[in-house]
N, CA and C atoms as a LAMMPS dump frame, in Angstrom:
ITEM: TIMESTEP
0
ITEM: NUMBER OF ATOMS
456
ITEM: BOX BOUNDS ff ff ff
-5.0000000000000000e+02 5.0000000000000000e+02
-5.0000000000000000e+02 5.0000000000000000e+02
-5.0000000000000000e+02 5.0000000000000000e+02
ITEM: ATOMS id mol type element x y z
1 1 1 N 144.153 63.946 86.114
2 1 2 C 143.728 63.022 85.108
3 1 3 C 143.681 61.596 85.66
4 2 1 N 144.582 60.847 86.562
5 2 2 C 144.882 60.062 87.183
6 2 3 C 143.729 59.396 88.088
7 3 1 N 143.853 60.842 88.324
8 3 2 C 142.109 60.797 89.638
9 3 3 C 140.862 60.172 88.414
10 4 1 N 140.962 61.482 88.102
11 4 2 C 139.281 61.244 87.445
12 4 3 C 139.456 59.841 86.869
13 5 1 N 140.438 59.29 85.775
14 5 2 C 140.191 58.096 85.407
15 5 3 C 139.852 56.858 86.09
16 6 1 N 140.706 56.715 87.589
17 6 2 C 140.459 56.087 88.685
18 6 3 C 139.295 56.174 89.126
19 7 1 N 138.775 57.03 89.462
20 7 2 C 137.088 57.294 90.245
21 7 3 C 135.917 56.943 88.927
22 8 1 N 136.456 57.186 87.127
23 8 2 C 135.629 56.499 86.699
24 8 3 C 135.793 54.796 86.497
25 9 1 N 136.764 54.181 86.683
26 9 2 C 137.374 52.712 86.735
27 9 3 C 136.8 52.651 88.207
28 10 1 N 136.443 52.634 89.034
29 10 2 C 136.279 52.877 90.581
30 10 3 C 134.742 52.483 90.37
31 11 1 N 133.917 53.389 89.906
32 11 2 C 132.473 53.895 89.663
33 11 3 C 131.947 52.391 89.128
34 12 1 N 132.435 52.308 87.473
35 12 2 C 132.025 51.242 86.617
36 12 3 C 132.294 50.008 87.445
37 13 1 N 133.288 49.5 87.853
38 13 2 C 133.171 48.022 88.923
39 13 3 C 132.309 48.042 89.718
40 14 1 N 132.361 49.048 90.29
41 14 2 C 131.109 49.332 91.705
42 14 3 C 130.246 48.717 91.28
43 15 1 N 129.701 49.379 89.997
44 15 2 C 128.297 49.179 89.535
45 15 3 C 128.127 47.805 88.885
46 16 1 N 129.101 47.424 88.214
47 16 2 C 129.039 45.999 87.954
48 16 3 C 128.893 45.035 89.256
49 17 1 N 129.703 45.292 90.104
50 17 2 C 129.683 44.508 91.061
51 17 3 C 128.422 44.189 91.966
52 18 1 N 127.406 45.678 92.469
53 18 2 C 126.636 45.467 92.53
54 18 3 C 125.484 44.875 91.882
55 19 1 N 124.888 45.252 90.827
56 19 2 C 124.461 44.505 89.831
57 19 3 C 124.483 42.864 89.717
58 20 1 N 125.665 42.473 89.73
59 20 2 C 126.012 40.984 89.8
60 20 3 C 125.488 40.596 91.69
61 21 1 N 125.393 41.21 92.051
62 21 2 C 125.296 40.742 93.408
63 21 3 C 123.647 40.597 93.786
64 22 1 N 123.043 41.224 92.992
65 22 2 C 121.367 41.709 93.07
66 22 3 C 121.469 40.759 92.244
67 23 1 N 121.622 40.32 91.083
68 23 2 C 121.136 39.479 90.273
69 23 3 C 121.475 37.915 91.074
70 24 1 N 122.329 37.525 91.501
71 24 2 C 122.908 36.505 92.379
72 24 3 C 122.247 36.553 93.437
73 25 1 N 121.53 37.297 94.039
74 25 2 C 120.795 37.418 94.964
75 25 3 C 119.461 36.801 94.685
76 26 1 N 119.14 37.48 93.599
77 26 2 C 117.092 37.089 93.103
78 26 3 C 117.619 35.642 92.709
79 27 1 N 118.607 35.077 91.92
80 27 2 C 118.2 33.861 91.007
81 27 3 C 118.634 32.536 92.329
82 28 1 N 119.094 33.175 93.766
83 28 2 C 119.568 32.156 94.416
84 28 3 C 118.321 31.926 95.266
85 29 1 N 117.913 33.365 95.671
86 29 2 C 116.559 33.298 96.557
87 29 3 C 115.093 32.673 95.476
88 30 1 N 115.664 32.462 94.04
89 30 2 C 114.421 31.8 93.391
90 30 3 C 114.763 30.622 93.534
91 31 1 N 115.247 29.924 93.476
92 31 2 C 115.492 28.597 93.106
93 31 3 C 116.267 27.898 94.224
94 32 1 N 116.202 28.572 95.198
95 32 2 C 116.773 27.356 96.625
96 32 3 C 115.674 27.809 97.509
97 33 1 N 114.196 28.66 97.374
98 33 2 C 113.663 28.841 98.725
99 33 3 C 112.699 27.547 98.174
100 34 1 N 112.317 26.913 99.336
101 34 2 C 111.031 26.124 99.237
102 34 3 C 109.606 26.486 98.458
103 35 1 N 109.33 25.826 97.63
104 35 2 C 108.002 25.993 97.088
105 35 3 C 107.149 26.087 97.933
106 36 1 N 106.082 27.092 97.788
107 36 2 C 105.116 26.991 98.871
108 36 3 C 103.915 26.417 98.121
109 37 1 N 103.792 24.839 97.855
110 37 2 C 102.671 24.377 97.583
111 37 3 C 101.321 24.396 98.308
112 38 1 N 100.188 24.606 97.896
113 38 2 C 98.564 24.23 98.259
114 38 3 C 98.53 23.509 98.625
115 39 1 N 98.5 22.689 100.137
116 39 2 C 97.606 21.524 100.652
117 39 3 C 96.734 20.934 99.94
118 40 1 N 96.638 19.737 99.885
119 40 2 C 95.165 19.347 99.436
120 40 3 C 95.178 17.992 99.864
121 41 1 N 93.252 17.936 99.686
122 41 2 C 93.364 16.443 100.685
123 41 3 C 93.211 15.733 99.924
124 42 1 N 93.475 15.239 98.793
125 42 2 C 93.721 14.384 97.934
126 42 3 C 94.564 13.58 97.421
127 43 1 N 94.364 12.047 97.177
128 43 2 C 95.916 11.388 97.51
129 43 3 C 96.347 10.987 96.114
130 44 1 N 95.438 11.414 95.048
131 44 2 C 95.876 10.86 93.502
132 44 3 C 95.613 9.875 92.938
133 45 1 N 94.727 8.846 93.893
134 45 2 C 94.221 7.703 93.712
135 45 3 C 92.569 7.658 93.57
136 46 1 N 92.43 8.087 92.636
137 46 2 C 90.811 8.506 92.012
138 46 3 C 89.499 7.676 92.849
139 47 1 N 89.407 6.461 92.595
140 47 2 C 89.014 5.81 93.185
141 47 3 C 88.477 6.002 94.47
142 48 1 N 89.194 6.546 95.134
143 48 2 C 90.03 6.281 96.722
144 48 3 C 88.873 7.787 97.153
145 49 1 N 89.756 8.497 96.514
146 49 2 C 89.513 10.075 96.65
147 49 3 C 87.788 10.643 96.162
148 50 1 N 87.521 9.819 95.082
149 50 2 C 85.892 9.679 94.687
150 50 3 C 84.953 9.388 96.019
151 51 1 N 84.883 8.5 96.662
152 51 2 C 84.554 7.761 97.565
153 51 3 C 84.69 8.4 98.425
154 52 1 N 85.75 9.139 99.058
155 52 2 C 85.527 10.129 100.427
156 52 3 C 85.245 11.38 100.138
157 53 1 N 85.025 11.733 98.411
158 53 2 C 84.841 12.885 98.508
159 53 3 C 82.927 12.996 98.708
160 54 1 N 82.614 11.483 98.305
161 54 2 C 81.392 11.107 98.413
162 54 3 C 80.485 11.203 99.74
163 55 1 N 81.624 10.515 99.941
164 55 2 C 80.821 10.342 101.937
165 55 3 C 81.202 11.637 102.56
166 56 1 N 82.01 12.333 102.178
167 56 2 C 81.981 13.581 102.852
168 56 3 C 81.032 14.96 102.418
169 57 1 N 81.031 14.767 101.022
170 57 2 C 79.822 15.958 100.909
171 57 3 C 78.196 15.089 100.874
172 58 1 N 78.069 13.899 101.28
173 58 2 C 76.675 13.147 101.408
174 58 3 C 76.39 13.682 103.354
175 59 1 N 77.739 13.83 103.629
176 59 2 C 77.098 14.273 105.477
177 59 3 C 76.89 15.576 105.122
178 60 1 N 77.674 16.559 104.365
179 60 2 C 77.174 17.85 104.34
180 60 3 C 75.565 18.253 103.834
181 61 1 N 75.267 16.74 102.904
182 61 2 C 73.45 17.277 102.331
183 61 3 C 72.892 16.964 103.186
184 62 1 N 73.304 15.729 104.057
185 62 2 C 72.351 15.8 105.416
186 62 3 C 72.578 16.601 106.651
187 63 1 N 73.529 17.315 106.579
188 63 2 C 73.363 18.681 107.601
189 63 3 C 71.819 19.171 107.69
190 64 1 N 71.499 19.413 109.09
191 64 2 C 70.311 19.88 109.003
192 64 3 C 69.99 21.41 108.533
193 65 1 N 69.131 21.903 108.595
194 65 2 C 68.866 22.996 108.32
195 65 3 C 69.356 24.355 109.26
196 66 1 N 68.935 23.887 110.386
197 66 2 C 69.619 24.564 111.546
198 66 3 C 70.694 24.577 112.798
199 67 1 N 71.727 23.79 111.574
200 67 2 C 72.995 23.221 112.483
201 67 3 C 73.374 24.461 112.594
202 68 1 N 74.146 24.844 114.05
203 68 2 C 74.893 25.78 114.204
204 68 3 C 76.529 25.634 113.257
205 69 1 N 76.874 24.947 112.303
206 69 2 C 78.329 24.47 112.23
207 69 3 C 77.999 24.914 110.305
208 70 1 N 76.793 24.986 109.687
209 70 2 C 76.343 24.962 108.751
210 70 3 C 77.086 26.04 107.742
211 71 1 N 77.859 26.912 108.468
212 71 2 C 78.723 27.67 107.523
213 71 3 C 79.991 26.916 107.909
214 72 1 N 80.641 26.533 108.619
215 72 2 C 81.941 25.782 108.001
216 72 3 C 81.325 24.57 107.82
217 73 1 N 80.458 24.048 107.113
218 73 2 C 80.348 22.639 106.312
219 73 3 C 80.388 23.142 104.752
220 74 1 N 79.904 24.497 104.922
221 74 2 C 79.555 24.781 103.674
222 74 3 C 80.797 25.157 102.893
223 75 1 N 82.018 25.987 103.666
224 75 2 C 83.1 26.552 103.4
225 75 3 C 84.117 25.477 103.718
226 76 1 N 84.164 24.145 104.271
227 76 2 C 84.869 23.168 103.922
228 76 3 C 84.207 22.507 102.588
229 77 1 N 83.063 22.366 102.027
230 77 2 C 82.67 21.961 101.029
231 77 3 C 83.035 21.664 100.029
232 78 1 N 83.371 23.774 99.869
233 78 2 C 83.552 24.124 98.641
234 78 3 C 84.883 23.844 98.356
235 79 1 N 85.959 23.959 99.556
236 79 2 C 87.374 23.762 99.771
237 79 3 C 87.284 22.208 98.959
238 80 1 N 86.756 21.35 99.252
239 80 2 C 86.669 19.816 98.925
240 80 3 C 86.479 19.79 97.645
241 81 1 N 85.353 20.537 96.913
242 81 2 C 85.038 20.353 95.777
243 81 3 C 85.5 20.972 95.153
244 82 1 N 87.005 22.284 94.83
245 82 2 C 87.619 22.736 94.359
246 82 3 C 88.748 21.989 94.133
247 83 1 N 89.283 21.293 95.191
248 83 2 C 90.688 20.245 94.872
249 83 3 C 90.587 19.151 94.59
250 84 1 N 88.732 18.947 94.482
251 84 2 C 88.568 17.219 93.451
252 84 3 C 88.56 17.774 91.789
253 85 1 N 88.335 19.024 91.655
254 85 2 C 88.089 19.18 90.248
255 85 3 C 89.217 19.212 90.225
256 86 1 N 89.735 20.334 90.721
257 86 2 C 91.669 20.593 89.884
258 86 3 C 92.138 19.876 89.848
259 87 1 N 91.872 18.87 90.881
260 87 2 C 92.743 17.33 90.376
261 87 3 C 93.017 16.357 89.759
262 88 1 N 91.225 16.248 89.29
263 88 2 C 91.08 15.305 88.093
264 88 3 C 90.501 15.876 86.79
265 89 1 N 90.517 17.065 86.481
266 89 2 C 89.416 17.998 85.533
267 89 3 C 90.127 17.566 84.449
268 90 1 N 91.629 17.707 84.432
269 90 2 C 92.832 17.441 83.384
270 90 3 C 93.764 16.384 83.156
271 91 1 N 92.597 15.44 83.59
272 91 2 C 93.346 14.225 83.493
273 91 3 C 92.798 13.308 82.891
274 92 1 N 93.185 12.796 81.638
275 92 2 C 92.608 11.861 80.266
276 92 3 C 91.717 11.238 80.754
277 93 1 N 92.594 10.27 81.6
278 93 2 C 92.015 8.964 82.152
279 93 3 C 90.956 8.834 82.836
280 94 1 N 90.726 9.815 83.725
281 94 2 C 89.735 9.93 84.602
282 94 3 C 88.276 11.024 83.796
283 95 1 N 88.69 11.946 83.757
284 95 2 C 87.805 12.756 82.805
285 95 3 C 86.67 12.546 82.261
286 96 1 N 87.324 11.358 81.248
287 96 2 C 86.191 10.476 80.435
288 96 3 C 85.617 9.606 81.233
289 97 1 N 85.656 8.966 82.452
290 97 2 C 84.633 8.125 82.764
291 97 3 C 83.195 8.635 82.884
292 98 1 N 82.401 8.135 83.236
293 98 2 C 81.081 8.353 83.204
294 98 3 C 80.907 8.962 84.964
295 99 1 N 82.14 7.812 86.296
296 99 2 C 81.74 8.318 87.438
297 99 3 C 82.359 10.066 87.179
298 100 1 N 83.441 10.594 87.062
299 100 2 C 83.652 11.831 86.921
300 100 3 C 82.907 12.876 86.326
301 101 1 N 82.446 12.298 85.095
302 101 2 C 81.4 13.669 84.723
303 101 3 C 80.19 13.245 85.48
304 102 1 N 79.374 12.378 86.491
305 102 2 C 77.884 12.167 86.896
306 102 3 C 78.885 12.97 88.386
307 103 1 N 80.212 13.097 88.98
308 103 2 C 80.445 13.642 89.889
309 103 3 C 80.852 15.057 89.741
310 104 1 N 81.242 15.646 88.415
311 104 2 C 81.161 16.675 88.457
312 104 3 C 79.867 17.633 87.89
313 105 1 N 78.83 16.844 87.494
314 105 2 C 77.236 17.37 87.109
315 105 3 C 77.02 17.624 88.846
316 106 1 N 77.155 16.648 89.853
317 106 2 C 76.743 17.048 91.091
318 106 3 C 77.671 17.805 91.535
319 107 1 N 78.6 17.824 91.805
320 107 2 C 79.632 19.325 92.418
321 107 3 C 79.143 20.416 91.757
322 108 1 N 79.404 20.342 90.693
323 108 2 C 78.843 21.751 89.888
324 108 3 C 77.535 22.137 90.908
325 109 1 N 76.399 21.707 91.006
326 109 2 C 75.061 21.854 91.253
327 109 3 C 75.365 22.6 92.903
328 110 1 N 76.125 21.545 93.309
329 110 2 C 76.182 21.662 94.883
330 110 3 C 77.204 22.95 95.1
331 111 1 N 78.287 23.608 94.292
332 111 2 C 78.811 24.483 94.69
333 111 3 C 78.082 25.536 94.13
334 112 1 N 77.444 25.631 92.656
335 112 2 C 76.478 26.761 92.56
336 112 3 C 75.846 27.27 93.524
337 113 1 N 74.652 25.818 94.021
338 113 2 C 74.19 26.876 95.303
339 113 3 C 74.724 27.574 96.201
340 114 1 N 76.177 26.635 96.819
341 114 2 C 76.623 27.132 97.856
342 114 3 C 77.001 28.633 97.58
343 115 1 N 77.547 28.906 96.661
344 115 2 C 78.203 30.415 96.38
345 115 3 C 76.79 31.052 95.838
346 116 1 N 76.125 30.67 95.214
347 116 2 C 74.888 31.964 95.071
348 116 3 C 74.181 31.87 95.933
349 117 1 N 73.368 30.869 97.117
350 117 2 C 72.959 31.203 97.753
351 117 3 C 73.32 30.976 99.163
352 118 1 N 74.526 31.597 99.705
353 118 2 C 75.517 31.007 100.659
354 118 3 C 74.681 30.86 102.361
355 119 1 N 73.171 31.998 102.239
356 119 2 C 72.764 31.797 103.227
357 119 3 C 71.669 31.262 103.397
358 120 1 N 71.52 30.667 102.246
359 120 2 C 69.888 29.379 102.403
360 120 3 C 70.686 28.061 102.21
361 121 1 N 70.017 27.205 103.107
362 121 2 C 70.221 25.728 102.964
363 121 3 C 70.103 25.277 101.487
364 122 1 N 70.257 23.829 101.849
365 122 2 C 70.402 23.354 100.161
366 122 3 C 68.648 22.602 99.855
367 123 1 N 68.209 23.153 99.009
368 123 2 C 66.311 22.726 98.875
369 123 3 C 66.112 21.186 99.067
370 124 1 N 65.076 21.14 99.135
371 124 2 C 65.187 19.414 99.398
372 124 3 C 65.183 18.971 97.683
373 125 1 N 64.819 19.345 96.992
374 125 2 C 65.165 18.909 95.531
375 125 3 C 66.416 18.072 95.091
376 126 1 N 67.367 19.66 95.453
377 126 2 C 68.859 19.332 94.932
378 126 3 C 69.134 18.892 96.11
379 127 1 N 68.959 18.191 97.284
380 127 2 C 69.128 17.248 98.634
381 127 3 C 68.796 15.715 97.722
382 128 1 N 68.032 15.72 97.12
383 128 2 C 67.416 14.252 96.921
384 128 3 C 68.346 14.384 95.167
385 129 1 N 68.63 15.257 94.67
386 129 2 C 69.421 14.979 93.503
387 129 3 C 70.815 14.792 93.535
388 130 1 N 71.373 15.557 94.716
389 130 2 C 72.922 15.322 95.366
390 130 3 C 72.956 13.987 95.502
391 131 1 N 72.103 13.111 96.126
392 131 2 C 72.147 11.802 97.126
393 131 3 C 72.207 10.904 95.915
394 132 1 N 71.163 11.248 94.936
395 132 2 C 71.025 9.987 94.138
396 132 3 C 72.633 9.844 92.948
397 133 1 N 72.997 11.382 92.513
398 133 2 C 74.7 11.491 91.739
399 133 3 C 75.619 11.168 92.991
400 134 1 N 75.639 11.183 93.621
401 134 2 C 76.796 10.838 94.62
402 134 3 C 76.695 9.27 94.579
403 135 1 N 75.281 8.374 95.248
404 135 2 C 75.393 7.226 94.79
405 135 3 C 75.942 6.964 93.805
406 136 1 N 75.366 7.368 92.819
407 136 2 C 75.491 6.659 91.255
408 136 3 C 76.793 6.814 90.717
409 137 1 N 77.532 7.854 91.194
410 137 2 C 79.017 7.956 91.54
411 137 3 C 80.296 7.287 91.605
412 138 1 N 79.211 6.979 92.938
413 138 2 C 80.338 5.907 93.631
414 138 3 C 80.124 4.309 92.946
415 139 1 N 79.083 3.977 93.033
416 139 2 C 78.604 2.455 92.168
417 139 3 C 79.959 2.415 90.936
418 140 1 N 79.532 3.983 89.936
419 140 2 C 80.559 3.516 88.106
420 140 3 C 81.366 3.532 89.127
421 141 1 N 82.301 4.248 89.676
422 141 2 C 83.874 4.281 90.147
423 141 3 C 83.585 3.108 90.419
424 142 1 N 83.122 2.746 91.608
425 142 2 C 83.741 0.885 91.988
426 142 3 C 83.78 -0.004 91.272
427 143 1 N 82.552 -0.008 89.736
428 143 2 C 82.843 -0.366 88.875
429 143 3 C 84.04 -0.314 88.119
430 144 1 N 83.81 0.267 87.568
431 144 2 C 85.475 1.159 86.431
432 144 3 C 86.694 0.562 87.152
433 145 1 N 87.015 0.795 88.641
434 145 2 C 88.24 0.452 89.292
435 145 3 C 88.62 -0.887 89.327
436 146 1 N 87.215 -1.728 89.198
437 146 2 C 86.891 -3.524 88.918
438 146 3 C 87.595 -3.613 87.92
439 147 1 N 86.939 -3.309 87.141
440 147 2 C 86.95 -3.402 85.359
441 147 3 C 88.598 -3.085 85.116
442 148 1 N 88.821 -2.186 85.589
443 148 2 C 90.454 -1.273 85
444 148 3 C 91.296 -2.476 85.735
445 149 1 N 90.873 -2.972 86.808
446 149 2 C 92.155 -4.246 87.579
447 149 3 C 92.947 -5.178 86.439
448 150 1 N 91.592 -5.008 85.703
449 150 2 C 92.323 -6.257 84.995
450 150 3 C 92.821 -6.311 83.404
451 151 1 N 93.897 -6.865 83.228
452 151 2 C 94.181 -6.065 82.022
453 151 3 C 94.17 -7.336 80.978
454 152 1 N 94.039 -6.695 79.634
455 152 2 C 93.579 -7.868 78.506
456 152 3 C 94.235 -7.934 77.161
């Protein structure tokens, strides 16, 4: 009787003990390993980040037609124009300006093609419609960033 009660008092700690040790295990390995955040080349400063995201997809519309490099311009592109939206898509302030939605009417345009038609260049159409929203872009932002300096 001695036994058996022992080996079940024996059994039940075991199992508690383990238990507590697995659970102490997951909630330590959650919350002390490093976050593995997404890179991105964006510094949070709208303005800033508008402007190079400008001049950087304005060299990609002038890529020629038969650059050998023309698939990683296209697949850094899209990389570019995925972490300007997520960055500012949800953000009050920026959202509503006029440069953000005339820059996301052109991203939109420019990543459509890229993903539906990943192996034709970009037409000279949407070449001469990229150039003129990217300008016009950058002009409100430098505006807006004028304007916002100063407070009233």
């Amino acid at each position: 009787m001695l036994l058996k009660w022992t080996s079940k008092l024996i059994f039940k700690n075991l199992t508690k003990a383990i238990s507590f040790a697995l659970s102490f295990i997951v909630v330590f390995t959650l919350f002390t390993s490093p976050s593995i955040a997404v890179k991105t080349s964006m510094t949070g400063d709208y303005t800033k980040d508008t402007i190079s995201v400008v001049k950087t997809l304005q060299n990609a519309v002038d890529t020629p037609k038969d650059s050998p490099n023309k698939d990683e311009v296209r697949i850094e592109s899209l990389t570019l124009i995925t972490d300007y939206i997520s960055r500012y898509r949800n953000r009050g302030m920026v959202n509503k300006t006029q440069s953000f939605t005339t820059m996301q009417t052109a991203l939109n345009a420019m990543a459509g093609h890229y993903k539906n038609f990943a192996s034709r260049p970009l037409p000279d159409k949407l070449k001469e419609r990229l150039t003129k929203e990217f300008s016009l872009a950058e002009k409100m932002v430098l505006r807006e960033s004028w304007y916002n300096s100063f407070t009233f």
